[in-house]
MARBA-3410 file (N, C-alpha, C, O; in Angstrom, 1 decimal):
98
12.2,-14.8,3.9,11.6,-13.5,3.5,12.8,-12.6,2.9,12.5,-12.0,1.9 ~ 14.3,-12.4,3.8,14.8,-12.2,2.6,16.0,-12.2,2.6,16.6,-12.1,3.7 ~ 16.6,-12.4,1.4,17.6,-13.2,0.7,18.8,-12.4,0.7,18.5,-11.2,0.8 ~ 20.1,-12.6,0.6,21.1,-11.3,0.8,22.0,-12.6,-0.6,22.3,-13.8,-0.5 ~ 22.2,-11.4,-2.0,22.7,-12.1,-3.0,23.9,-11.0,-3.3,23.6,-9.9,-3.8
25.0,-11.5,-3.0,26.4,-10.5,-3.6,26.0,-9.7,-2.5,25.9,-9.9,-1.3 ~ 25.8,-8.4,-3.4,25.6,-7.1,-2.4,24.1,-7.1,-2.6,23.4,-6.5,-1.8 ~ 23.7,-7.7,-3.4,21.6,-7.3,-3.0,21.6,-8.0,-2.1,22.2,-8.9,-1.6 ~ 20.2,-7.1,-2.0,19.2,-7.6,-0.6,17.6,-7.8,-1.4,16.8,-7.0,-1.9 ~ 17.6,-9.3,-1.3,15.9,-9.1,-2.0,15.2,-9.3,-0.9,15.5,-10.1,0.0
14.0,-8.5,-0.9,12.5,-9.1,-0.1,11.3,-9.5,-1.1,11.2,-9.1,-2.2 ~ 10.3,-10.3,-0.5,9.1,-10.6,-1.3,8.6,-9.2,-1.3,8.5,-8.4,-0.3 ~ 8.3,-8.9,-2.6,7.3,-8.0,-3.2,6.0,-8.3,-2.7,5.1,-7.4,-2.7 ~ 5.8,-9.2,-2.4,4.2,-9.0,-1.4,4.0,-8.7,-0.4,3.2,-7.9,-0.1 ~ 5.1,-9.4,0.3,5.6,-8.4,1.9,5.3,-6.9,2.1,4.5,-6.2,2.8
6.1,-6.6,1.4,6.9,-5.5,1.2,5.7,-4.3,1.0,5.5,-3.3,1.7 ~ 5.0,-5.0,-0.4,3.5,-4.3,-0.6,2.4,-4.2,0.6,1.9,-3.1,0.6 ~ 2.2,-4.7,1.0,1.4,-4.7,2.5,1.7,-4.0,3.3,1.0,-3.2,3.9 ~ 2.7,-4.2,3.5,3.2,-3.4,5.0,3.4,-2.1,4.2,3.1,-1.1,4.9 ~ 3.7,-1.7,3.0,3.5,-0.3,2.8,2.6,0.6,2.1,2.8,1.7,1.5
0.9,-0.4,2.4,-0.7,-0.5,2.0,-0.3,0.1,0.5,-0.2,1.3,0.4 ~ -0.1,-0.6,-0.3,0.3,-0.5,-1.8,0.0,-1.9,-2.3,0.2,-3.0,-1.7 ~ -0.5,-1.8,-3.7,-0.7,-2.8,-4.5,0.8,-3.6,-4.9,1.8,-3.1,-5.1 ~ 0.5,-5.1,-4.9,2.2,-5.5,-5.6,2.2,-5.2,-6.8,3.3,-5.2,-7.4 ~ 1.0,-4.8,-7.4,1.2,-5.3,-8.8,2.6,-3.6,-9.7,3.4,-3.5,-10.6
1.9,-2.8,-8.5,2.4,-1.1,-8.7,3.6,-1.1,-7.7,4.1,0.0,-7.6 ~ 4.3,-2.1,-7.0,5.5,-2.1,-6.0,7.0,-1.4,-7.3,7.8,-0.5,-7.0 ~ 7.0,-2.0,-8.2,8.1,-2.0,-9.3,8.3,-0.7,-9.9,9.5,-0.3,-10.2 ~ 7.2,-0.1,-10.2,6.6,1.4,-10.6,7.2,2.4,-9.4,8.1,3.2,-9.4 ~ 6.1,2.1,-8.1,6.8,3.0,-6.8,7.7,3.2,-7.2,7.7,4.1,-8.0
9.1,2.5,-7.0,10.0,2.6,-6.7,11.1,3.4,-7.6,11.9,4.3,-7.2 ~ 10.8,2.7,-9.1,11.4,3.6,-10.2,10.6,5.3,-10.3,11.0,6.4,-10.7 ~ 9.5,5.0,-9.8,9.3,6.5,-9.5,9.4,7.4,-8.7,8.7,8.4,-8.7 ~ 10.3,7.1,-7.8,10.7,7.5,-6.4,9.4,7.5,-5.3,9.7,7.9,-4.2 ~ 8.0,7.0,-5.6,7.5,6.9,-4.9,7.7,5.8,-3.4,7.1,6.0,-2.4
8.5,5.0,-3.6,8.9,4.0,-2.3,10.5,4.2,-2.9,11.0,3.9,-4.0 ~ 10.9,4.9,-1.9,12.6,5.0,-1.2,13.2,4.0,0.0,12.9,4.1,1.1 ~ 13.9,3.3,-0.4,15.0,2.6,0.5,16.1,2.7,1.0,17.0,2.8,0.2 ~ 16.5,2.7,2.2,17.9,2.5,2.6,18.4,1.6,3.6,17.7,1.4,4.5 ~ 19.8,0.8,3.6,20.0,-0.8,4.2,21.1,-0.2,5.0,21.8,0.6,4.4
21.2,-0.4,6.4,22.3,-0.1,7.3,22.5,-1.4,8.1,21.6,-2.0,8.7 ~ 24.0,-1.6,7.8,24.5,-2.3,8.1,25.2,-2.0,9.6,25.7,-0.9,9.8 ~ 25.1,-3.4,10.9,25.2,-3.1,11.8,26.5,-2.9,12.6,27.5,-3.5,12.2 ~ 26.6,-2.2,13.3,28.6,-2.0,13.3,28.6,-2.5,15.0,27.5,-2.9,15.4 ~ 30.1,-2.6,16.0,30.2,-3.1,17.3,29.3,-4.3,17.7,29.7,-5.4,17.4
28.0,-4.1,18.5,27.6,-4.6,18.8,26.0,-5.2,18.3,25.4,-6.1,18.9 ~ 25.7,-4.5,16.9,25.0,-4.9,16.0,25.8,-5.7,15.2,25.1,-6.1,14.2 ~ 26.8,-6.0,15.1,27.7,-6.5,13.8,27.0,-8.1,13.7,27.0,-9.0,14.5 ~ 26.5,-8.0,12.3,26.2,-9.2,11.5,24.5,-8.6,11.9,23.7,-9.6,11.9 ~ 24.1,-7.7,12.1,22.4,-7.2,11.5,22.8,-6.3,10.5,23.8,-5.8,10.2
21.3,-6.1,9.9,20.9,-5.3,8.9,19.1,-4.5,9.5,18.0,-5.0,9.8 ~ 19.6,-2.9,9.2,18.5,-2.3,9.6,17.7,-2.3,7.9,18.4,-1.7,7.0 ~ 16.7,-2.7,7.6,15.7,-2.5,5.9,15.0,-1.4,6.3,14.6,-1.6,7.5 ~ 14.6,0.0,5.7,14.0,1.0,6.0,12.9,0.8,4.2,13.3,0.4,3.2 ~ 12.3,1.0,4.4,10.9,1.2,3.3,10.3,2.3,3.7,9.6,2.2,4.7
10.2,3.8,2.8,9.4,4.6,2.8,8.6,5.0,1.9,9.1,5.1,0.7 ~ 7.2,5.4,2.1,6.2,5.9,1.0,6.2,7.5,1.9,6.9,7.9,2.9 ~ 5.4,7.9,1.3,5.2,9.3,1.6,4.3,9.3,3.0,4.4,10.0,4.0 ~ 3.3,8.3,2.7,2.5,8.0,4.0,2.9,7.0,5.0,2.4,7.3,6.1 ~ 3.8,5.9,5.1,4.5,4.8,5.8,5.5,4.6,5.7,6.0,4.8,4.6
6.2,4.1,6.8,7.3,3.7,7.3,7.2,1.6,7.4,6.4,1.2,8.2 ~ 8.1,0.5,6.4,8.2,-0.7,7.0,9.5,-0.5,7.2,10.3,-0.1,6.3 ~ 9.9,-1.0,8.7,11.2,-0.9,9.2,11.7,-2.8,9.5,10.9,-3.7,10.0 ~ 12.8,-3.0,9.1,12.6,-5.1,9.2,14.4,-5.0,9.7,15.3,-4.5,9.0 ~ 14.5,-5.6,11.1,16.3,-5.5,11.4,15.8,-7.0,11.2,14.8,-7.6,11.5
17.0,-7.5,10.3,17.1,-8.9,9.9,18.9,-9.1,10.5,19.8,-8.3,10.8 ~ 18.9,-10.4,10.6,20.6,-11.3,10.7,21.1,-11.5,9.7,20.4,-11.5,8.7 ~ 22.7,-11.6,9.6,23.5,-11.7,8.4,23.0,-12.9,7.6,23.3,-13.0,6.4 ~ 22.3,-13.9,8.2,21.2,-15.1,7.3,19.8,-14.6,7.0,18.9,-15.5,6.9 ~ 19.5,-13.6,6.8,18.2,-13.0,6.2,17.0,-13.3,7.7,15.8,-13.2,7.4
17.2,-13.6,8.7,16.6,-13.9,9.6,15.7,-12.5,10.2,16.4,-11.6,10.7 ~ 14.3,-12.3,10.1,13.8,-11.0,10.7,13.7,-11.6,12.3,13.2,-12.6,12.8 ~ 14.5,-10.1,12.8,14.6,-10.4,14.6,13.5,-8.8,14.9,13.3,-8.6,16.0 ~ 13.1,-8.2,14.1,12.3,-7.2,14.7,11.5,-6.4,13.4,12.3,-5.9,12.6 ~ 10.4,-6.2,13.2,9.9,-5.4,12.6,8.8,-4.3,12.6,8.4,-4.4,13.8
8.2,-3.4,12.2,8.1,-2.3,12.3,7.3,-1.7,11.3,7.7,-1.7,10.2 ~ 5.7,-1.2,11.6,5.3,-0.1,10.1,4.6,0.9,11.2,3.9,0.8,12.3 ~ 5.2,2.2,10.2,4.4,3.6,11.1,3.9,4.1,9.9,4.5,4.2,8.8 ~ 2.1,4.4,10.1,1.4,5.0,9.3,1.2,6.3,9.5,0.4,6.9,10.2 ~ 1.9,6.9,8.9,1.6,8.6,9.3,0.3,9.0,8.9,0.0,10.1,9.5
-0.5,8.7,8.2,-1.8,9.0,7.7,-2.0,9.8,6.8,-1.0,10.3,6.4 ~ -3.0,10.2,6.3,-3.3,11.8,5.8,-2.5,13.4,6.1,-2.7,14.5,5.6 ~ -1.7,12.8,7.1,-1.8,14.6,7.6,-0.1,14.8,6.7,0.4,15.9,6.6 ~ 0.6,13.7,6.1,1.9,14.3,5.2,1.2,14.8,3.9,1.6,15.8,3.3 ~ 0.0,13.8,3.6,0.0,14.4,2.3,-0.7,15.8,1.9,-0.7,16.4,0.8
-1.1,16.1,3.2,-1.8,17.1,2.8,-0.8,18.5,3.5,-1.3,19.6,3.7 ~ 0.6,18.2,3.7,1.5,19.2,4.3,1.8,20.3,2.8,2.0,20.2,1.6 ~ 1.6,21.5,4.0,2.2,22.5,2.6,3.4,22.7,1.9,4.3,22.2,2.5 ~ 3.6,23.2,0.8,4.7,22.7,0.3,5.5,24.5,-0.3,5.0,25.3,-1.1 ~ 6.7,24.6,0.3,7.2,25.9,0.0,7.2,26.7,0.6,7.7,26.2,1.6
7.0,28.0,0.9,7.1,28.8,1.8,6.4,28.5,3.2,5.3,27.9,3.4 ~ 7.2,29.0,4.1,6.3,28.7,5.5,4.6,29.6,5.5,4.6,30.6,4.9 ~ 3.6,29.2,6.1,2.8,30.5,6.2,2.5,29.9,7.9,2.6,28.8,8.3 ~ 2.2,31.2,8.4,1.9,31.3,9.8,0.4,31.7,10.0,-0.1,32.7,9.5 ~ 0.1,31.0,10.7,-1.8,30.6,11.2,-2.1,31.9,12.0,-1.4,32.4,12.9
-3.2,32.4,11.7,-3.3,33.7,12.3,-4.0,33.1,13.7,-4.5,32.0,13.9 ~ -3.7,34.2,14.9,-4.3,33.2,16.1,-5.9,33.3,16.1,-6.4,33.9,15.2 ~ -6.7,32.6,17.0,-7.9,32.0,17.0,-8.3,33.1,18.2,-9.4,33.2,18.7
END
């Protein structure tokens, strides 16, 4: 599942698609459009020779700690749901009380 080439890190695009309830066919797009953000941490002391894979959409989290052989030892998706996308955007406003 996935492959570590030079400095990339590939995963299947189908994978990847699922766990972040997205089409594959639109995975390639996300991404160039900042809609799916990535970042790879490499493990240091006592992680040394893992890798943390983070995948974010606006609505989910796939999280995958793999081994320095592409081996997945733990993985992870949090669905935040509806309630990011509908967060306000720009000034704070405060809820009058009930």
């Amino acid at each position: 599942m996935i492959r570590f080439d030079d400095d990339a890190i590939e995963i299947d695009a189908a994978t990847l698609a699922a766990a972040l309830g997205i089409e594959a066919s639109s995975l390639q797009q996300c991404i160039r459009d900042g809609a799916v953000t990535t970042r790879c941490e490499r493990g240091v002391d006592a992680d040394e020779g893992r890798y943390r894979l983070t995948f974010l959409t606006e609505r989910r989290r796939f999280r995958l700690i793999v081994d320095a052989a592409g081996n997945e030892l733990q993985r992870s998706v949090i669905d935040f749901g509806e309630r990011l996308a509908r967060r306000p955007s720009g000034r704070f406003r405060r809820s009058e009380p009930r």
